[in-house]
N, C-alpha and C positions, 0 to 999 in steps of 0.2 A: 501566489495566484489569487486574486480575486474574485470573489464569489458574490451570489445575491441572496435573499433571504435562507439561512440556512436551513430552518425549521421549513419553508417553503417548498424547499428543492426537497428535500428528504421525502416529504411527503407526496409529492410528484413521484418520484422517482422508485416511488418501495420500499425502500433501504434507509438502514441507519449510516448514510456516509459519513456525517461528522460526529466529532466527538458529544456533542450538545443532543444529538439525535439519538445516542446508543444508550438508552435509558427505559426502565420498567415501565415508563408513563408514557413515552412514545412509544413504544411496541403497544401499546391497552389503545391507543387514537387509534392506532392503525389497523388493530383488530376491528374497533368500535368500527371504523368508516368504512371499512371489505365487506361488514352485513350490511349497512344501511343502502351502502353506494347503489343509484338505481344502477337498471342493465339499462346499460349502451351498447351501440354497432361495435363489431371488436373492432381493435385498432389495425392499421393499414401493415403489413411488412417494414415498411420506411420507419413508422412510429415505433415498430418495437425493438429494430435494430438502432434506433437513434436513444431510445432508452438505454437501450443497455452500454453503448457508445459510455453516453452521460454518468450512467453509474459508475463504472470502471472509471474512467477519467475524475469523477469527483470522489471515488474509493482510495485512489493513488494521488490524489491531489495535483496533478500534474497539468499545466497547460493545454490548450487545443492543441499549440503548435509544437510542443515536445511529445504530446498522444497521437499527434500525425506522422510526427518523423519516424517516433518509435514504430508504427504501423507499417510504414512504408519500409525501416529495414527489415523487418518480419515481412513484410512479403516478398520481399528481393531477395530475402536467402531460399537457396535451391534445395531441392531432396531433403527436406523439412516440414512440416507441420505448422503453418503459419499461424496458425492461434497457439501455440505450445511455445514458439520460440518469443511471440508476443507475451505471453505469459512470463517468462525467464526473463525476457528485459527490463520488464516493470519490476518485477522482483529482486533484478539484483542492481538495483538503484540503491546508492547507499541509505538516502533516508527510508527507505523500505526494509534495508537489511536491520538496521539501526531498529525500528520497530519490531521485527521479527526476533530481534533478539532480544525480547523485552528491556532492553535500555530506558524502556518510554511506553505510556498508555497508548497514544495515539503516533498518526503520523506525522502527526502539524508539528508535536512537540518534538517528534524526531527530528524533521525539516530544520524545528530552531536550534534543536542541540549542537548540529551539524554547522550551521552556519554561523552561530555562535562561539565556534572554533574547540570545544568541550572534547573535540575527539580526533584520534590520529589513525592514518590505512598504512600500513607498511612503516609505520614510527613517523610519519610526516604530519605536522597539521591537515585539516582540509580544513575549507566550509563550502564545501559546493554539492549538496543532498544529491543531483541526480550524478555523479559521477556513478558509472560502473564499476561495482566489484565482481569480481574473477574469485574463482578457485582458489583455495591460498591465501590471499590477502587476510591481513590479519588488521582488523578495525578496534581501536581502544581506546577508552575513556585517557585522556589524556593527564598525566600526572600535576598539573598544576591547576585541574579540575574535579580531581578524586576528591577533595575536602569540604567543596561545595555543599551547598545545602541540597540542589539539586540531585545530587548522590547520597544525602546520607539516613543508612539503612538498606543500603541497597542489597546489600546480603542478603535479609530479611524478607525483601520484597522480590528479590529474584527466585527465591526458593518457591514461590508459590506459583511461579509460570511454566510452562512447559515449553519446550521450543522444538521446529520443527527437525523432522530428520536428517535435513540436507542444512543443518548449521551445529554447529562446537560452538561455548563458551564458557571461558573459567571466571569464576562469580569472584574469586579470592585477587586474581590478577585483574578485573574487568578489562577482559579481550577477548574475543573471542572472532569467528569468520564463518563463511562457508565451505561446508567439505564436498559439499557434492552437490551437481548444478541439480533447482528447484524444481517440481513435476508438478501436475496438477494436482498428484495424487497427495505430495509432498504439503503443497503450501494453496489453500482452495482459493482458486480464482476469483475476482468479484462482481464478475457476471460472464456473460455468453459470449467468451472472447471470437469465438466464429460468427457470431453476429455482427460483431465489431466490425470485425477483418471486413464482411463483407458489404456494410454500412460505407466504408471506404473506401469501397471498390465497385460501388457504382458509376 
């Protein structure tokens, strides 16, 4: 996905969405510019549900047009919570599970891992990051990738992350999946997914 100035959007935006932006010296800009900033007229409805649109979609790195579709099947499902199940489908996009399992810093790096061919769902190659993982599926650093440099220490480095409740993984095999579908409460959103929903539903 291509993006414009990253430093730029970040600081539009509030958030640290890229990797370049999740640092102790951009958090201090951003403190520095919340006192200085004068007061302005608040912003409009439309302005802050387009905000948070933009976070989310530059959080998950995804497309307009794969963050619309996804949109659109979240809200065609019935007797649901259409920001919750919005929420599950961004999540369990492989390059997002891929990150959640700390495989990877960020998600960009997950995106390459993935597409790079470095990892298998159910024992198959993929490289297609936004494929959907399900329940079950078991996602693994693929064996003619384990020796990389890319991998090595991983042990070392896994042991210091934590991962969320609705995922399993064994650090000695690297495989690991999801056991139970992602909540808010589970894996925190990266903005006002009911804003979204209803930025789109205008």
């Amino acid at each position: 996905m291509k993006v414009g100035p990253k430093y730029k959007i970040a600081k539009r935006l509030g958030a640290s969405v890229f990797e370049k932006t999740q640092t102790q010296k951009f958090a201090i800009a951003q403190e520095r510019a919340a006192k200085t900033k004068k007061r302005s007229r608040g912003a409009t409805e439309y302005g802050k549900q387009l905000l948070e649109k933009q976070k989310v979609r530059f959080t998950y790195g995804i497309s307009e047009r794969q963050f619309r579709n996804s949109v659109e099947e979240a809200v065609a499902t019935h007797g649901e919570n259409p920001a919750e199940v919005l929420h599950r489908l961004l999540e369990l996009r492989l390059d997002n599970v891929v990150y959640r399992l700390a495989l990877t810093k960020t998600r960009r790096a997950a995106r390459q891992m993935v597409s790079h061919g470095h990892l298998t769902v159910n024992g198959v190659k993929t490289t297609i990051p936004s494929r959907r993982i399900r329940k079950g599926d078991v996602i693994a650093v693929r064996d003619g990738s384990k020796s990389r440099v890319l991998f090595e220490n991983f042990k070392e480095r896994f042991g210091e992350q934590k991962l969320g409740s609705w995922l399993t993984f064994d650090p000695k095999g690297m495989k690991g999946g999801v056991e139970e579908m992602p909540t808010r409460e589970a894996a925190d959103p990266a903005g006002d997914l009911v804003s979204v929903i209803s930025f789109y539903s205008r």
